[in-house]
N, C-alpha and C positions, 0 to 999 in steps of 0.2 A: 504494500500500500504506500501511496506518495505520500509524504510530507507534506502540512503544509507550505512547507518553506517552496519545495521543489514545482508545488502548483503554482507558484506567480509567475506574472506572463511581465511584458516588458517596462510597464508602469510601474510593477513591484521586483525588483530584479529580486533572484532567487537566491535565499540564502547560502539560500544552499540548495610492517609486514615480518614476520621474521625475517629477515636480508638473507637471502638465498643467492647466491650465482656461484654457475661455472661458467661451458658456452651459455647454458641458456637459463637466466632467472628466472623464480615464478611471477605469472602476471600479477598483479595488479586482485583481478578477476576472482584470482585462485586463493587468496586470502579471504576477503572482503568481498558482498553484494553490493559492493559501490553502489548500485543504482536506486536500493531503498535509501537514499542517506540525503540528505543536505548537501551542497556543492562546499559550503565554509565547513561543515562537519567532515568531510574528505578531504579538503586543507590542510584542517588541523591534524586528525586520528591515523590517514590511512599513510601503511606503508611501516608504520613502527608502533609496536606493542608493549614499549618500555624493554629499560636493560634489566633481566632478570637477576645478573651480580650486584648491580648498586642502585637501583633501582630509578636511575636516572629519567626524569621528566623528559629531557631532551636528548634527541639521538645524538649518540658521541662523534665525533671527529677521529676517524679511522687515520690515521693519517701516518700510512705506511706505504711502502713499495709494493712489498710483497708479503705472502702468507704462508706457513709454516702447513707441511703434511702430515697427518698421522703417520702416515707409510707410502713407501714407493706405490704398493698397490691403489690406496686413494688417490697420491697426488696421478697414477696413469689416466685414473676413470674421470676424474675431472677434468683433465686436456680432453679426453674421450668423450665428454659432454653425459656420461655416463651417471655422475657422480653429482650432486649440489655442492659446494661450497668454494671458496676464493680462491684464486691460483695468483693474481698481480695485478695492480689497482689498475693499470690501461685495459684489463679485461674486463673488470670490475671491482666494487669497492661497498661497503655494506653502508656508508654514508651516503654515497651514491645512487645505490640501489633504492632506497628512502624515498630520495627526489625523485627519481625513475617514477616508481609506486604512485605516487601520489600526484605525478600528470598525469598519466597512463589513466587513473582512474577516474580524473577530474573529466579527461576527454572522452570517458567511455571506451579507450583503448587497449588491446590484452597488455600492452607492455610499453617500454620506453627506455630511450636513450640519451643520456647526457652527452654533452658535448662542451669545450673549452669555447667554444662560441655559437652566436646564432650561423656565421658564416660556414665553420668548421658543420655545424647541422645540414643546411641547405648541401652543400660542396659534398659531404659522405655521403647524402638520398638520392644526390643527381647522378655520382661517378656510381651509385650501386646498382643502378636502373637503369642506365644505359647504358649503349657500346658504341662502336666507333657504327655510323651510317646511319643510327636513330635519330628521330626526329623529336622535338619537346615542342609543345602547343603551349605558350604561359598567353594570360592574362596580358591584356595590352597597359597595365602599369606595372614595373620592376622596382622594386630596392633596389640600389645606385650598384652596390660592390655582386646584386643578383646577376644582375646585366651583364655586368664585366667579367663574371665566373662563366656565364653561357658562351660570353662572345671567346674567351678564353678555349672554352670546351670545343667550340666550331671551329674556329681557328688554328688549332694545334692538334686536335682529335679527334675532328671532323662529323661531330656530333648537332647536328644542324639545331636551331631553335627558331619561333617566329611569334609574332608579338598578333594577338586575336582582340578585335572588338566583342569579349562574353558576355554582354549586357546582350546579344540579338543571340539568339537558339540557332538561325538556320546558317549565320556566320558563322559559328562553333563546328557545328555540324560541315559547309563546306572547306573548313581549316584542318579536316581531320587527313592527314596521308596515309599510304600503307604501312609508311615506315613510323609512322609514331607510337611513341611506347609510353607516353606520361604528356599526361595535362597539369599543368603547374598554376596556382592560381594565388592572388594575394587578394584578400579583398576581408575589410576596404582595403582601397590601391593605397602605396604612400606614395603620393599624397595628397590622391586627388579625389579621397572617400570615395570612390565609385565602387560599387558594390555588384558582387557575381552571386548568380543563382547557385546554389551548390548543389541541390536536388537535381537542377538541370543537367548543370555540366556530368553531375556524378553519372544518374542516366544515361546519356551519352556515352561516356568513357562506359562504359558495361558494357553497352552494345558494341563496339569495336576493342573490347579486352585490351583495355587501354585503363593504367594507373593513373586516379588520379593525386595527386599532392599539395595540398593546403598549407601556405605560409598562413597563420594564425595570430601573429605578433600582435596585430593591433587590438584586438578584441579579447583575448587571454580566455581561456578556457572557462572560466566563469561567464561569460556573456555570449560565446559563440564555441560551437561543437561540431565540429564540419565531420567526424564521423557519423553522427545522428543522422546527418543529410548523406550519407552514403559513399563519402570519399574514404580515402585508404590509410590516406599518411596524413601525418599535421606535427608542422615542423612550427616552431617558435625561436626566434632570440630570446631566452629566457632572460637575458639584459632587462628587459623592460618590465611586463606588467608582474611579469613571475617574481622578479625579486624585487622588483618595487621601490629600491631606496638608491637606485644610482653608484651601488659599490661593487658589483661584479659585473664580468664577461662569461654568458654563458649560451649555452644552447641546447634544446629537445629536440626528440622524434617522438612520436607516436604512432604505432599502429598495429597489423596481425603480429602473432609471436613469432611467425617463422618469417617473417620479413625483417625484424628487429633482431632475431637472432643472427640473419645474413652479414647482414650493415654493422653488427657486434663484432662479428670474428672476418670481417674482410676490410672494410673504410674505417672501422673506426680502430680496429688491432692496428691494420698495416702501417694508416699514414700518420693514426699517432695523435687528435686531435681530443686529445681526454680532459675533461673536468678535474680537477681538483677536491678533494675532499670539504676542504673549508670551504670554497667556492660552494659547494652540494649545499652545505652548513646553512652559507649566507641565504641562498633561494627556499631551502626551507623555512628558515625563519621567514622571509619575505611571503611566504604562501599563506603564513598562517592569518593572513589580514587580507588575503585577497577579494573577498567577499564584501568588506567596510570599504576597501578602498575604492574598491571599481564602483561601488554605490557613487562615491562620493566625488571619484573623478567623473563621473559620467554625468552628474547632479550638476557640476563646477562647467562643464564644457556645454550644459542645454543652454546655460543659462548666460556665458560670455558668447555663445553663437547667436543668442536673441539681441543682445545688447549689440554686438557687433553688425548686423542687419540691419537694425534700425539708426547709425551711425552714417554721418551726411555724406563721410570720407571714403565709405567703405563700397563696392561695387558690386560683390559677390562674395557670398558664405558657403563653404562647403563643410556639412555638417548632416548625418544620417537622423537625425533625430531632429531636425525643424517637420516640421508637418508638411510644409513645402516645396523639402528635398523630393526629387524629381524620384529617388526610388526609396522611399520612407514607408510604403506599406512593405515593401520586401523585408526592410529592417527590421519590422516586426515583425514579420512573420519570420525570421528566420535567427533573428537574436534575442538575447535576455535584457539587452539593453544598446545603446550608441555610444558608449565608449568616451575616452578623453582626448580624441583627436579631432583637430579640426584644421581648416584651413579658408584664409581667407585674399582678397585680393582688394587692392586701395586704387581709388581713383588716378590716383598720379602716380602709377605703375610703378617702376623698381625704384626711381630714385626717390619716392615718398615712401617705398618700404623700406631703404633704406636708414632713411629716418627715424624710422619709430624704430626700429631692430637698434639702433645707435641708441634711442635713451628710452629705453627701458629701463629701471631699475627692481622692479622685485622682479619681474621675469629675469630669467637669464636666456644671454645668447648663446646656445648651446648645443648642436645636435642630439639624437636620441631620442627619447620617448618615455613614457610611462612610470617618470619618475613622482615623489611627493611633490617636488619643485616643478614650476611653468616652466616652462622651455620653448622658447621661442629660435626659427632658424629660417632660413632661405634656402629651398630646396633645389633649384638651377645652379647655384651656384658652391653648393655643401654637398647633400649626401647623393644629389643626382647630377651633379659636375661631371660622370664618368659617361654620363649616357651622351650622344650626340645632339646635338639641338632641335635637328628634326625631327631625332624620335623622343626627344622628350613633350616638343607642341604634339605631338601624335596621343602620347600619355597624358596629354592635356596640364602638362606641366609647363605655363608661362613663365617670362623672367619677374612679372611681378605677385608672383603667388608664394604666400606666407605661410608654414604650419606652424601652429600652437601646441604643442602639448599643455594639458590644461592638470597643474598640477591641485595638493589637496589645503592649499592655503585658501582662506578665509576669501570668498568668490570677491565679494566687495571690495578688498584691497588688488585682488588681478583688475578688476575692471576701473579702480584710478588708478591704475600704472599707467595700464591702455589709455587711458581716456588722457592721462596729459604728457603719453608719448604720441599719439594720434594729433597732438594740437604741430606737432611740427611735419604730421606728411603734407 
């Protein structure tokens, strides 16, 4: 039976292991019914059961290399994938495993994988899924350094990629080749909140046995669940909403167990792109608020996108959650809530943005996202500098378009920053 918590729709966002690994740890799943629970009760609980030696409230900090065998015969069965328990922290690590757990079953996924970054996540799901000839169908807006990884991957490895308008079905549909093996999707886009069907595309992708792959960064597993809608994988910077306070680099996967097991003992043994234990630490702790926070950055960001709209200086608001955004019933029907991002655009284009981005003072000029602090930055010329200029007007990225990150400070005080950095665009 649901929860109350779990029955609110987007008005009311929804409240809501023993460490096992060798090759392959147990889900998530195999612990816990994650799905009778609360989203911030899985934050908190899932994934660790208390230390039973010292009876520690908070999971410890593993923080070793490697792990000691009973006997040659255990330490065989465990390379052997035979066996449950640790063999060396780049394979796994029981602080690790923690965080694993507790995405894994936020997004309704068997299992999960950390990563030393959101990039090092993205770069091990792409090189494990494709090979040289394949083709990637993504979302016609990219993350800056996503773009530069593909054109990389085409370029050197001849793994072709192409940029899709997925707002229209029959353009999805005629983008699809022989050779395509994964649909890649960010949405909202950064940074231009345009928002993809995931029921669509996932549909889709099924009928042509084609993966698909959900970058989730913006919306964080508490407000959007792209396996519910039928995709495979869902990848995060865990940088952002996961850990919430601006002091690690990390990264997640999500999805089947025997996909996660692949991308375990191939991208992420070989090339080496591992999480750290304290790193684990930090996003744990960061998860355990993720349910306050997202309330509150999302509460913070309806209400600087109204203000900002009604602003004499301002030209255009992008923001999922005006009533007037152009795909605002999708938003609801497909998230728990609109999130803390937004973007917007000032009359007197880049050099009146440039303005206000100069005197700010409680925002910061900062790239990144999903921090407790505002964040304000320039996307043509910061995180999407790498993309070309035509394809970034293509991605609907102008040179005078702004994103916000809309941090958890007192809404009132963001909006007279704004309001007497706005006096000099």
């Amino acid at each position: 039976m649901k929860t109350h918590e779990t029955q609110h729709q987007h008005n009311h966002l929804p409240d809501d292991p023993a460490p096992a690994h060798s090759a392959r740890p147990h889900s998530a799943a195999e612990h816990h019914p994650a799905a009778s629970k609360g989203l911030s009760t899985i934050a908190i609980h899932e994934g660790y059961e208390g230390d039973p030696l010292t009876g520690s409230l908070t999971p410890p900090i593993y923080q070793t290399s490697t792990f000691v065998f009973p006997s040659v015969e255990a330490g065989t069965k465990r390379f052997a994938g035979e066996e449950a328990g640790y063999i060396y922290s780049r394979l796994g690590n029981p602080t690790v495993s923690v965080l694993e757990q507790k995405v894994a079953a936020l997004e309704k996924a068997e299992a999960g994988l950390a990563f030393a970054s959101g990039m090092a996540a993205i770069s091990a799901v792409i090189i494990g899924l494709v090979k040289t000839g394949d083709h990637i169908l993504c979302s016609r807006g990219l993350y800056g350094s996503t773009y530069a990884f593909l054109t990389l991957m085409q370029n050197r490895f001849g793994v072709e990629f192409t940029l899709c308008d997925m707002t229209d079905e029959q353009t999805v549909r005629n983008s699809i080749r022989p050779n395509t093996k994964v649909i890649y999707v960010e949405t909202p886009i950064n940074p231009t909140l345009e928002l993809v069907d995931l029921r669509m595309v996932s549909e889709i992708a099924k009928e042509h046995q084609i993966l698909t792959v959900v970058d989730n960064t913006f919306l964080s597993p508490y407000l959007q669940r792209p396996i519910e809608h039928g995709c495979d994988i869902v990848i995060h910077s865990a940088t952002k909403y996961i850990g919430g306070h601006g002091d690690v680099i990390a990264g997640i996967a999500v999805g089947p167990q025997a996909m996660i097991d692949m991308l375990r003992m191939t991208t992420l043994k070989d090339i080496g792109g591992v999480l750290s234990p304290f790193d684990a630490y930090l996003l744990i702790r960061g998860l355990k608020t993720i349910g306050v926070r997202m309330h509150q950055h999302s509460k913070n960001a309806l209400q600087i996108a109204e203000y900002l709209q009604q602003h004499p200086k301002v030209s255009a608001v992008y923001y999922p959650g005006l009533p007037d955004y152009p795909q605002h019933e999708l938003a609801k029907r497909q998230t728990d809530g609109f999130g803390g991002l937004l973007s917007f655009e000032l009359k007197g284009g880049l050099e009146a943005g440039k303005r206000v981005m100069n005197q700010v003072q409680l925002c910061k000029l900062a790239v990144s996202l999903g921090d407790v602090d505002t964040l304000i930055q320039h996307p043509a010329s910061m995180t999407h500098s790498v993309v070309p200029a035509e394809e970034r007007l293509k991605m609907g990225i102008s040179d005078g378009l702004i994103r916000l990150s809309v941090g958890l400070e007192n809404v009132e005080d963001i909006v007279l920053d704004l309001e007497q950095a706005l006096q000099h665009a």
